[in-house]
C-alpha positions in Angstrom: -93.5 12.5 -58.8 -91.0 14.8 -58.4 -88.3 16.0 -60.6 -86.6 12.8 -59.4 -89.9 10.6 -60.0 -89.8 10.1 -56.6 -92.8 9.4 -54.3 -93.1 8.0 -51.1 -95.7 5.1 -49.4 -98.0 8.3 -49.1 -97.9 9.3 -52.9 -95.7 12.2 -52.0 -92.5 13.3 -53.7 -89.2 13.7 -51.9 -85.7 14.7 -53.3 -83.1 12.1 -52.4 -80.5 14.0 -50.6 -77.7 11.8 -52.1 -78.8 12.5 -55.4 -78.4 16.3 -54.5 -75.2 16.0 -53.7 -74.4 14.1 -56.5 -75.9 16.6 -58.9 -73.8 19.0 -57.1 -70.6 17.5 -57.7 -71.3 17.1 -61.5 -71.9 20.7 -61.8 -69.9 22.6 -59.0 -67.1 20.7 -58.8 -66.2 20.0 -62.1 -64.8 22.3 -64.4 -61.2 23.0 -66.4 -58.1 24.2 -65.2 -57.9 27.6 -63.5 -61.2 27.5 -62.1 -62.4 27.8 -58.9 -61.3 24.7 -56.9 -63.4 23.4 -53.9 -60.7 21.4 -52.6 -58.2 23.9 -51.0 -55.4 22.4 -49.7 -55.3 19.2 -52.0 -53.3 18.7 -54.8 -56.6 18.7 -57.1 -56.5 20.8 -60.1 -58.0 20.5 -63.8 -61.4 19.3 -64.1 -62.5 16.8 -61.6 -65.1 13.9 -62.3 -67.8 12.7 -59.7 -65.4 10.7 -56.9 -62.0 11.1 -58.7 -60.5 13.4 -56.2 -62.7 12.8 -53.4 -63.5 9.4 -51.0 -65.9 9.8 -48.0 -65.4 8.0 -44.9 -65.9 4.8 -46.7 -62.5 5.7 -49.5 -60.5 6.5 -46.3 -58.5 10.0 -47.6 -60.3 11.7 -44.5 -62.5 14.7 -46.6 -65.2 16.7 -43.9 -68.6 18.2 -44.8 -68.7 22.0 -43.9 -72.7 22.6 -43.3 -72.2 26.2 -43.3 -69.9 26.8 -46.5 -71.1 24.1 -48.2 -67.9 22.6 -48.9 -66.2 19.5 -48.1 -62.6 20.4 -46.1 -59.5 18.1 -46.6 -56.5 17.6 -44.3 -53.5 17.4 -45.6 -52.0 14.0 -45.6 -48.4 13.6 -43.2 -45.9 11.7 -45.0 -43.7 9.4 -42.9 -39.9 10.0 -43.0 -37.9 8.2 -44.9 -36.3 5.5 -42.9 -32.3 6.1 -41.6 -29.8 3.9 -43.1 -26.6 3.3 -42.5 -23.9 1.5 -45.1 -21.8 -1.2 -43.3 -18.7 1.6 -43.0 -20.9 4.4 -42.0 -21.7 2.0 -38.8 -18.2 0.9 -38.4 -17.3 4.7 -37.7 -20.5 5.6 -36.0 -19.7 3.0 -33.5 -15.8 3.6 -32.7 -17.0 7.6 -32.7 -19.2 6.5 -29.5 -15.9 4.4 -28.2 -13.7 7.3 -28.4 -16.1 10.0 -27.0 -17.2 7.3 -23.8 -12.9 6.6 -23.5 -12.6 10.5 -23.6 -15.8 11.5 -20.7 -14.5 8.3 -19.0 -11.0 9.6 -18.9 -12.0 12.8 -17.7 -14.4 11.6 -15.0 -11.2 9.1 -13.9 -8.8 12.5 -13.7 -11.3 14.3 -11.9 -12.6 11.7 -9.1 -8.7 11.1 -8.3 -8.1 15.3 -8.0 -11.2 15.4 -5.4 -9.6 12.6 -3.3 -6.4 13.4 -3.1 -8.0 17.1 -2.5 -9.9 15.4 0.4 -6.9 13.2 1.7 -5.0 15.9 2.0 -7.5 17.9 4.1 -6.7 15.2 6.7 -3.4 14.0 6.6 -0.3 16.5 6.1 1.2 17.6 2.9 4.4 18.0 2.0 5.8 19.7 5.0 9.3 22.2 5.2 11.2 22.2 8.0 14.9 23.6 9.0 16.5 22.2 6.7 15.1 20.0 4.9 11.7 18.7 3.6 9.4 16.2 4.4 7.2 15.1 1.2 4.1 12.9 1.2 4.4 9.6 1.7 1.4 7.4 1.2 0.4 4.7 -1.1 2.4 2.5 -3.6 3.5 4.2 -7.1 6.4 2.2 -8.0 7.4 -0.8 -8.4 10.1 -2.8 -6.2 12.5 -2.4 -9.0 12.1 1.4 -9.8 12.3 1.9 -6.2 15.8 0.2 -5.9 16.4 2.4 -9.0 15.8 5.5 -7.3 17.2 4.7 -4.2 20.2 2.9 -4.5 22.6 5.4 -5.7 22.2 7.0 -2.0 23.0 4.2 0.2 26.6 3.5 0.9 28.5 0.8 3.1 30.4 2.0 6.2 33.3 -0.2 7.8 34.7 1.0 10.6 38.0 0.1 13.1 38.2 0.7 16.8 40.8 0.4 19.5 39.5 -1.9 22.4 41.4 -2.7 25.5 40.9 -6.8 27.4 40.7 -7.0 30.8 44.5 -6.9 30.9 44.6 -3.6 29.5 46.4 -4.6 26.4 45.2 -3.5 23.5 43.4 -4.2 20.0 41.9 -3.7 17.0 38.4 -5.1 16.0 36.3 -3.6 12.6 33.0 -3.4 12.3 30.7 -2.6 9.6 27.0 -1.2 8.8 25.5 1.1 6.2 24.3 5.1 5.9 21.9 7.0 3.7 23.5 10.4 1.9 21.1 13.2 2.6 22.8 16.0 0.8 24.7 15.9 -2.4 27.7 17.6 -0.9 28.6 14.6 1.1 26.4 14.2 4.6 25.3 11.1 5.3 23.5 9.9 8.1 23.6 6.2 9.9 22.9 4.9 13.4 25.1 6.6 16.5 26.3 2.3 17.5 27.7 1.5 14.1 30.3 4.3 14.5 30.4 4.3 18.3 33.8 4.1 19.4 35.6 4.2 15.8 39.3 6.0 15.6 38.6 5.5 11.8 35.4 5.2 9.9 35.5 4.4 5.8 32.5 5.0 3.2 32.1 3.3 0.4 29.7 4.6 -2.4 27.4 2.8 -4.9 30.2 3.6 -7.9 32.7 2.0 -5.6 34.5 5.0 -4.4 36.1 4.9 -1.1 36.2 7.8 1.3 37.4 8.4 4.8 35.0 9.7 6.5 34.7 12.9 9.4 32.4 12.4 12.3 29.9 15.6 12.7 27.7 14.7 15.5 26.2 12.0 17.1 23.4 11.1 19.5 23.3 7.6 21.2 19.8 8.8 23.1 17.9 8.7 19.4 21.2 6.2 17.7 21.6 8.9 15.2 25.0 10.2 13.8 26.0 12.1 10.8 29.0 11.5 8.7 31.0 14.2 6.2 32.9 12.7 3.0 34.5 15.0 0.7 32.3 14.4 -2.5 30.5 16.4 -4.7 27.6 15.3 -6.9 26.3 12.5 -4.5 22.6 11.2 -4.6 20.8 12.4 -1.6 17.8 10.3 -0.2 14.3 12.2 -0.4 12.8 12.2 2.6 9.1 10.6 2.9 6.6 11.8 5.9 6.9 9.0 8.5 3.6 10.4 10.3 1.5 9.3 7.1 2.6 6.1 6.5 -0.1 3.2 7.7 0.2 -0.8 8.4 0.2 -2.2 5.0 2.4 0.3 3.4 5.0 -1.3 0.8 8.6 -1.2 3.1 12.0 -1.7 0.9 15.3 -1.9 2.9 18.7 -0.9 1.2 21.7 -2.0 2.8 25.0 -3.6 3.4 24.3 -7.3 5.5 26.9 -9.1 7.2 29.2 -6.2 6.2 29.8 -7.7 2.3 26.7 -7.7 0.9 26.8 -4.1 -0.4 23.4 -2.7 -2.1 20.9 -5.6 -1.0 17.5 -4.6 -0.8 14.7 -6.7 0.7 10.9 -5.5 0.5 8.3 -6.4 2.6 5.4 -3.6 4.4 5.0 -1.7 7.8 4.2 -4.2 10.3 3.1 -1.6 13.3 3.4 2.3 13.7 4.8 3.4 17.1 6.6 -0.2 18.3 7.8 0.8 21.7 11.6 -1.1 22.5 14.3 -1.0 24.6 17.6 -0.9 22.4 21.1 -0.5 24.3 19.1 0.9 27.5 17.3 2.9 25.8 13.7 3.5 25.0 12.4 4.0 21.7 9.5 4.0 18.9 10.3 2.7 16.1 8.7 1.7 12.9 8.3 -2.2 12.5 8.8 -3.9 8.7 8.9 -7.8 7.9 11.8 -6.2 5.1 14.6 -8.7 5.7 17.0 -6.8 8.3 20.6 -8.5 9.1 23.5 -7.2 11.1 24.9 -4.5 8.6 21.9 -3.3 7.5 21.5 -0.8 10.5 21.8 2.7 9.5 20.5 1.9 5.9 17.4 3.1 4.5 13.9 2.2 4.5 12.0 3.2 1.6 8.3 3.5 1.0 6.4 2.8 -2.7 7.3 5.7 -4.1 11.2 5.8 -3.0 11.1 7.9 -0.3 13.1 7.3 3.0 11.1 6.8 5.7 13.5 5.2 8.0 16.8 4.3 8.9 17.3 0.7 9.9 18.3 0.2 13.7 17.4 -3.4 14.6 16.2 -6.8 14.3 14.9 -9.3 16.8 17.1 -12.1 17.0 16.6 -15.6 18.0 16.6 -19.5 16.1 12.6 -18.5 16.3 12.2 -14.9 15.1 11.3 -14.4 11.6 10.4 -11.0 10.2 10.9 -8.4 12.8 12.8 -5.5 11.6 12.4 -2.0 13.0 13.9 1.6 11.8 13.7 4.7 13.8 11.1 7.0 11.3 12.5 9.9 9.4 10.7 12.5 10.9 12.6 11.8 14.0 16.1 10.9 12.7 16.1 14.1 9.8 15.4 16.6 13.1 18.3 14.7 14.7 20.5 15.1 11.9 19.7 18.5 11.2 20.8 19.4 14.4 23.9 17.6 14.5 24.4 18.9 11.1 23.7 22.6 12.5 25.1 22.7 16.4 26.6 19.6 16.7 24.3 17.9 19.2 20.9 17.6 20.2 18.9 20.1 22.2 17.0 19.7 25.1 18.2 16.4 26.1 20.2 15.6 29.7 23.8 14.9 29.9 26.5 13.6 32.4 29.0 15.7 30.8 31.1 12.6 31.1 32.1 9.9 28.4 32.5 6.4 30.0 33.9 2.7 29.1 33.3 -0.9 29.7 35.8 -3.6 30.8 35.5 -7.2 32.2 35.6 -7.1 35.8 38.7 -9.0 37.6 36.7 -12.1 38.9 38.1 -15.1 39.9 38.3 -17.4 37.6 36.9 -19.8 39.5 34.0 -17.8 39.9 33.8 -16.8 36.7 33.5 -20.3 36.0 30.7 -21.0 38.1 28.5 -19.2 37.4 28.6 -18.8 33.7 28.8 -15.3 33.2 31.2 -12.3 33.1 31.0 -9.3 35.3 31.3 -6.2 33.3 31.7 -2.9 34.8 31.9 0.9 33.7 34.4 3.6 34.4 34.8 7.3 33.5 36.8 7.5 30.6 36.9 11.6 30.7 35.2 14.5 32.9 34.1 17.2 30.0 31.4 19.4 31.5 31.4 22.0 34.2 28.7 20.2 36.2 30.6 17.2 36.2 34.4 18.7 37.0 32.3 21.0 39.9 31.4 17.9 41.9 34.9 16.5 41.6 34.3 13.3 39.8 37.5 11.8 38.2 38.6 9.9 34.9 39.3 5.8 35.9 36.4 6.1 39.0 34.2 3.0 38.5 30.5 3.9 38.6 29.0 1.3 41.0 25.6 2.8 41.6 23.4 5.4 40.4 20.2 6.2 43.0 20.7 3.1 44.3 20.8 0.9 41.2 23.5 -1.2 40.9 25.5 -0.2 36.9 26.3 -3.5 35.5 26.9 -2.0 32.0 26.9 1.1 30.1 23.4 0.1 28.5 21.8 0.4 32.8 23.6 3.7 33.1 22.6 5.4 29.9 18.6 3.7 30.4 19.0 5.6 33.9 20.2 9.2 32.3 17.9 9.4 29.8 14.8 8.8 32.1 15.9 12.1 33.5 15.7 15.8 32.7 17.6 18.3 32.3 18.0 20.0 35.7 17.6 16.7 37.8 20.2 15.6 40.7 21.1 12.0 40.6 23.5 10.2 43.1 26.6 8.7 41.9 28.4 6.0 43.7 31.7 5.3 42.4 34.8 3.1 43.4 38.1 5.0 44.0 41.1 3.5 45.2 39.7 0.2 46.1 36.8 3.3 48.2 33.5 3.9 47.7 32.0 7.7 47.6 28.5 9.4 46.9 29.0 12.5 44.5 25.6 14.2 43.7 25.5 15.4 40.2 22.6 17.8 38.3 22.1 17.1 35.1 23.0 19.5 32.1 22.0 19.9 28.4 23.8 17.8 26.4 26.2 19.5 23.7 28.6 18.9 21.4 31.1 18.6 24.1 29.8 16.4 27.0 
């Protein structure tokens, strides 16, 4: 036996190696404070009794036996973090924090996205754009309501009434009125309106938004594009901004200002742009014209044609007329008309364009009555009414000749003659057949620039 009095099957003694180590942890690992403490890194300290500060694998506080020190090795125990708590407020505020930060990015993102568009639409349409004269801004989309557009448009649309002297086919006399609108386009008093509601007027009168009345001076007018400017004497007016007719599209919102029938002073009517580029025959002549389903009346030519953010965009020429048209309105686009204007505004006429150098008139022809009964219809026929340009006076034409043909086309109104003129260019000859004296005579005639004087 051994000093365990422990023996074997054999008769031999062996030491129990667990009673070793608990010898060892009687004597080496006790003691009192401030001695030497086996367990570094625990929180041991003072004397220690066998197992009090120590559990093997089976006690579960993770202690390792170093074979080569002798010692067992403890890692120190992670404590978990204390869980995060909110109060019912502290929630309330953390929550409306993430609101106001995700409005404020959201905002942001919003601002930016709409500065890279309208960066990349304008890399393919044209900006705002400055010509002689005046300025052409951009003109897309919708902005405004119909009511802040009549807000910001009315105050530059004004009625026109007009009287002209008109002779019968007895040569007597008489005096009819008419009436229609126009759009101011400076604040000094220039307004402009279509070239057939002034046509022909020995007095033209313009009535403003504040009811003033003004007579008005005629500057210029062009009856190939039906453009005309006015003059009042008036300071302080509200002039029109002008949109960009080129970057307008189907769809886009269309407001008309305008005086119908010649009463109805200030109506507007809204509606879109029905086509871009309508092709039409007005008074013999061709033109492209902007079409709108904006209620249009007689009276409402020369008025305005606003877009969505009060721009004009057109001035109001036509409508289709019939028991069975509904909705077809068309306005010559601004681009066209304000380079018209300017000019007339700046020379007095339009450059480039073909002229007879003569100013003509229409009267019924002296059928039969009989005839005239018959067949349902009146005659009408043009005569020279004055012989203004050098051209013209050069190849001896003279004022009451009756134009009866030009190249061969019979003139059965001033609308065929003027259709026939304007096909031409400057520069061109035509043949005129005229009526003189109960005679007939070819004059050939070339064609000049048109100016303020022919």
């Amino acid at each position: 036996m051994d000093d365990y009095g422990r023996k074997d099957n054999m008769g031999r003694s062996y030491r129990d190696p667990r009673e070793a180590f608990k010898a060892r942890t009687q004597t080496g690992f006790s003691g009192t404070a401030g001695q030497a403490n086996p367990f570094h890194g625990s929180d041991y300290s003072g004397q220690a009794e066998s197992g009090a500060a120590y559990q093997d694998s089976y006690g579960g506080q993770g202690g390792s036996w170093d074979s080569r020190s002798g010692e067992t090795k403890f890692k120190k125990e992670k404590k978990p973090s204390p869980p995060i708590t909110f109060t019912r407020k502290t929630l309330v505020l953390f929550i409306v924090l993430c609101l106001v930060v995700s409005g404020v990015f959201g905002a942001g993102g919003a601002v930016l996205a709409n500065n890279l568009l309208a960066n990349d639409h304008g890399s393919s349409k044209t900006g705002s754009a400055t010509t002689t004269g005046y300025t052409l801004e951009d003109a897309t989309g919708s902005n405004m309501t119909v009511q802040e557009i009549t807000e910001a448009a009315k105050a530059s649309v004004v009625e026109i009434k007009t009287e002209s002297v008109s002779s019968d086919s007895w040569m007597q006399q008489y005096v009819t009125e008419g009436a229609g609108s126009g759009v101011i386009i400076t604040n000094d008093g220039y307004i402009v309106t279509n070239n057939h509601v002034i046509e022909g007027a020995s007095k033209i009168t313009v009535t403003t938004i504040d009811e003033k009345e003004y007579e008005a001076e005629l500057v210029g007018t062009d009856d190939i594009t039906d453009i005309a400017v006015l003059k009042i004497n008036a300071k302080g007016l509200t002039p029109a901004t002008y949109g960009n007719s080129d970057q307008l599209a189907v769809g886009d919102m269309a407001v008309a200002i305008g005086n119908p029938l010649g009463e109805l002073g200030g109506t507007v009517t809204a509606g879109i742009i029905s086509a871009l580029d309508r092709e039409l025959v007005i008074d013999g002549k061709t033109m492209t014209l902007l079409q709108t389903d904006s209620s249009i009346n007689p009276g409402n030519s020369g008025g305005g044609l606003f877009n969505g953010d009060g721009q004009l965009i057109g001035i109001v020429v036509a409508k289709s007329s019939g028991s069975d048209v509904e909705g077809l309105g068309f306005a010559i686009p601004i681009n066209k008309a304000a380079d018209v204007a300017q000019q007339l505004m700046d020379q007095g006429y339009v450059s480039g364009q073909p002229s007879t150098g003569m100013t003509y008139t229409e009267a019924s022809s002296q059928q039969n009555s009989m005839e005239q009964f018959f067949s349902g219809s009146q005659s009408t026929n043009v005569y020279i009414y004055s012989v203004d340009g050098d051209n013209a006076k050069k190849a001896g034409f003279q004022q009451g000749d009756m134009v009866y043909q030009v190249d061969g086309e019979d003139i059965t109104s001033f609308n065929v003659l003027s259709s026939i003129i304007t096909s031409h260019e400057v520069g061109d000859t035509l043949t005129f057949t005229i009526v003189r004296n109960n005679q007939t005579m070819n004059i050939k005639l070339e064609l000049e620039e048109k100016t303020a004087d022919n």
